[in-house]
N, C-alpha and C positions, 0 to 999 in steps of 0.2 A: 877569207877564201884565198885560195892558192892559186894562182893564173900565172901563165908559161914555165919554163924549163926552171925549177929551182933545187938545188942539190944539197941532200942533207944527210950526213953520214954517208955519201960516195951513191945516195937514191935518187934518180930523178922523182920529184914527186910530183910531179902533171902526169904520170905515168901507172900511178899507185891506183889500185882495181878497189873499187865501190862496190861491196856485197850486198844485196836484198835480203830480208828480212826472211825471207825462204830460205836461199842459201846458207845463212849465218844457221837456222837450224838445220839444215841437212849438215852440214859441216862439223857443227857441235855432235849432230848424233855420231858420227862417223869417229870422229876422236874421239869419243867416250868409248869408244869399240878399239881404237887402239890403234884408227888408220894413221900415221906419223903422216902421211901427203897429205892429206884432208887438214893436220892441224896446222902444217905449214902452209898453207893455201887461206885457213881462218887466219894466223897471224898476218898475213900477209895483205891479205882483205881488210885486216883493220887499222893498220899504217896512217891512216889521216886520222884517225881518232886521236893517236899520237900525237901528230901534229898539230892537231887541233887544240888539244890541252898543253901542251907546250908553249904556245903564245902566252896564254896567262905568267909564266914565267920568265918573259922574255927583257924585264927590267933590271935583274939582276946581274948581268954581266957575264952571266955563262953562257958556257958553249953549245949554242944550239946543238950541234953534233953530239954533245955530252947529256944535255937534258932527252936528246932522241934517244939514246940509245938507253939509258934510265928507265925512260916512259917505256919502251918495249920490254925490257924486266917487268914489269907493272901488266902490259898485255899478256904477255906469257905465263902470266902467274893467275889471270885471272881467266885465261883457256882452260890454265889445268885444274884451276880446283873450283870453276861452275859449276853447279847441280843444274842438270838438265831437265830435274825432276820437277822442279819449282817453277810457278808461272812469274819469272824473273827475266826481263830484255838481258841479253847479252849486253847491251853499253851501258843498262843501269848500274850491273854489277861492275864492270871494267871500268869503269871512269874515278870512282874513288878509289880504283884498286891502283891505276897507274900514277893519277893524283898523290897518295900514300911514299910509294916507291921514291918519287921526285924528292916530295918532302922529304923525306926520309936519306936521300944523297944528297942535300941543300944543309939540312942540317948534320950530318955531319962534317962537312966543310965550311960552317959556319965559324967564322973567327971571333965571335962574344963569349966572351967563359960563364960555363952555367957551374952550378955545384955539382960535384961527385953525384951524390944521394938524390938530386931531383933528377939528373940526367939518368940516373939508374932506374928511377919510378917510371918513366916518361917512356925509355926503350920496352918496359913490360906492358906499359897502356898501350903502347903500340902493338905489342905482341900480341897481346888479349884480344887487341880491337880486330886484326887480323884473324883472331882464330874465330870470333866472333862472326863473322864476314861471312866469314866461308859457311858456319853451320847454317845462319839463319840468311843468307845472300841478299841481307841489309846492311847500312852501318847502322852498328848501335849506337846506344846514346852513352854520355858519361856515364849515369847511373848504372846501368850493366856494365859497363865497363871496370868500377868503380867497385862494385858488389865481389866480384867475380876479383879483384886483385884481393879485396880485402881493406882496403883504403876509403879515405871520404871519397866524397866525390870534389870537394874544392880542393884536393891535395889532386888529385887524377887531371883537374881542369888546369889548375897553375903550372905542372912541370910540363902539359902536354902544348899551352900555351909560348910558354919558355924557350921550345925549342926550334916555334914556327916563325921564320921571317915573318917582318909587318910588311904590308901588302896594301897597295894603293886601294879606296873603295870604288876605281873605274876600272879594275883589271877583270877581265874577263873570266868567266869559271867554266865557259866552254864555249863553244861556237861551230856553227856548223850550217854551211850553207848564207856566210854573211848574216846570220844571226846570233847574235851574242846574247848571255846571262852572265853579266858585273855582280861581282860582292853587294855593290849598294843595292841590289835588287832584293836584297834577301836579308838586310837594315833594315828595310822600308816595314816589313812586320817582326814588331819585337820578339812575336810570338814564333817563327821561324824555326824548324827543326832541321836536323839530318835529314829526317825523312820529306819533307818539304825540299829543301833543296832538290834533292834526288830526283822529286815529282816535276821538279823544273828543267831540269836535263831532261827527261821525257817528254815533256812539254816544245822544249827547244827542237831536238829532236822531228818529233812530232809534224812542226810548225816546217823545216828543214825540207820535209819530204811531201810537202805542198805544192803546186805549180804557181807560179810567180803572180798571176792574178788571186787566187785564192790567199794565199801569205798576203796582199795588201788588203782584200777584205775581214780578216778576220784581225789583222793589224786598225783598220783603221774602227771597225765594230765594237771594237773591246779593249785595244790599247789607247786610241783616240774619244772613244766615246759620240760615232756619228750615226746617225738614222739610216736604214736603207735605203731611204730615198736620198740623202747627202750623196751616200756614196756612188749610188746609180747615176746622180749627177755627174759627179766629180770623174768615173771612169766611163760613161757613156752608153750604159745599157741600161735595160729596162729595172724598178724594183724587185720585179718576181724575176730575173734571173739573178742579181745582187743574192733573193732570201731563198732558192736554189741554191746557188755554188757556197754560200755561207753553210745550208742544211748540209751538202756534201761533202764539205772540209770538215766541217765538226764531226762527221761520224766517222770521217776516215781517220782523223785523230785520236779520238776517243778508241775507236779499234785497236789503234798501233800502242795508245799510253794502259791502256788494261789487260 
C-alpha cells in the first residue's frame, strides 16, 4: 500500500484516482466509441494498478520511474485492444498485459547472452501469446501457443523460459490494498495454470474491496482454518453476526470474481 506523498515519474501517487467497477465500465464503453477523454481518464484511473505490479519487480535494480512508465505501455495497450463484449474484468485482462510489457523491457536489457535462434523463437511466442490475448481476453496456455507457432511445446516453454529473469518465490505477483499473491502461492499446487493464477488476481482483488472487518473474517475462516465461534471470540461479536458478514462478503466476492 502506498501512504503519503510518493513521486514516480514526476506523479504524486497519493493523489492517483481509484475507479469503481461502474465507472471502469462506463469508461470502457465510452472509449470504444472513440471518446479520447474517457480513455485518458480510464488510463489514468488505473495508475496504481501500475504500481502495484511494479513492486514485484522492484529487486532488480531498475528504475522505478523506468519500470512505471513500461507498465503504462502495458495499460495503454490493454485499453486499446479490450473486448468489451466478453464477460472479462478490466484488470483480469490488464495485469498480464502490463506484466508482459515489463518483461518484455527487462529482457531486453538483460545482459546473459541467449542464442540467435531461441531469442528469435521466444520474440514470436510472445507475439502469438499477445495476439492470442487479445482474441480470446485470456492467457493462453503453451500448448496454443505452441500449436499456432508450429513448434513443440518444450521448444515454446524453453526459449520463453530463457529469457525471463529468475525471481525470488516471496516476490509478490500483485497486491492491492496490502494484500499480496507471491509466486510461492501458485508452487504450493503442482497443478497451477495460467488460468488459475489469473483466478487469484481476481480473488486478490476481490478480497481488496472488502471492508476491513470482513477481509479478517474470511482471512481467518479459510486461510486460518477457525470456527465461527473462534472467531466471534477472537473479534467480539456474536457467532450469527461472524456467519452474517462471512455470508455477505462471499457473495459480494463471488459477484465481483464472475
Amino acid at each position: 500500500m502506498y501512504c503519503g506523498k510518493v513521486e514516480i515519474s514526476g506523479i504524486d501517487t497519493s493523489k492517483l484516482k481509484v475507479l469503481t467497477d461502474e465507472e471502469k465500465e462506463e469508461l470502457l464503453r465510452k472509449t470504444k466509441a472513440g471518446d479520447m477523454a474517457a480513455r485518458e481518464e480510464l488510463i489514468c484511473g488505473n495508475l496504481r494498478l501500475v504500481l502495484s505490479i511494479i513492486q514485484r519487480f522492484g529487486g532488480r535494480r531498475e528504475s522505478p520511474d523506468d519500470l512505471f512508465q513500461v507498465g503504462c505501455i502495458g495499460l495503454i495497450k490493454a485499453v486499446d485492444n479490450f473486448n468489451i463484449d466478453l464477460n472479462v474484468k478490466f484488470s483480469t485482462y490488464a495485469v498480464p498485459m502490463i506484466i508482459g510489457e515489463i518483461r518484455r523491457y527487462l529482457r531486453d536489457n538483460n545482459a546473459i547472452r541467449i542464442s540467435r535462434s531461441m531469442r528469435d523463437l521466444a520474440y514470436r511466442a510472445l507475439s502469438v501469446r499477445e495476439e492470442i490475448s487479445r482474441e480470446k481476453q485470456t492467457e493462453p496456455t503453451p500448448d496454443e501457443i505452441a500449436a499456432r507457432l508450429g513448434e513443440s511445446r518444450e521448444a515454446v516453454v524453453r526459449a520463453m523460459e530463457a529469457i525471463i529473469e529468475p525471481i525470488s518465490l516471496y516476490e509478490p505477483v500483485f497486491t492491492e490494498n496490502g494484500d499480496s499473491l507471491y509466486v510461492i502461492d501458485q508452487l504450493a499446487d503442482i497443478g497451477a495454470s495460467d488460468e488459475a493464477w489469473l483466478e487469484n488476481i481476481a480473488l486478490a482483488e476481490a478480497l481488496g474491496r472488502l471492508g476491513e472487518r470482513e477481509r479478517k473474517i474470511i482471512d481467518m475462516r479459510f486461510y486460518k482454518n477457525k470456527t465461527q465461534m473462534e472467531i466471534a471470540e477472537e473479534i467480539g461479536i456474536s457467532q450469527a453476526q461472524v456467519s452474517r458478514l462471512e455470508k455477505g462478503a462471499l457473495e459480494r466476492m463471488r459477484s465481483q470474481i464472475i
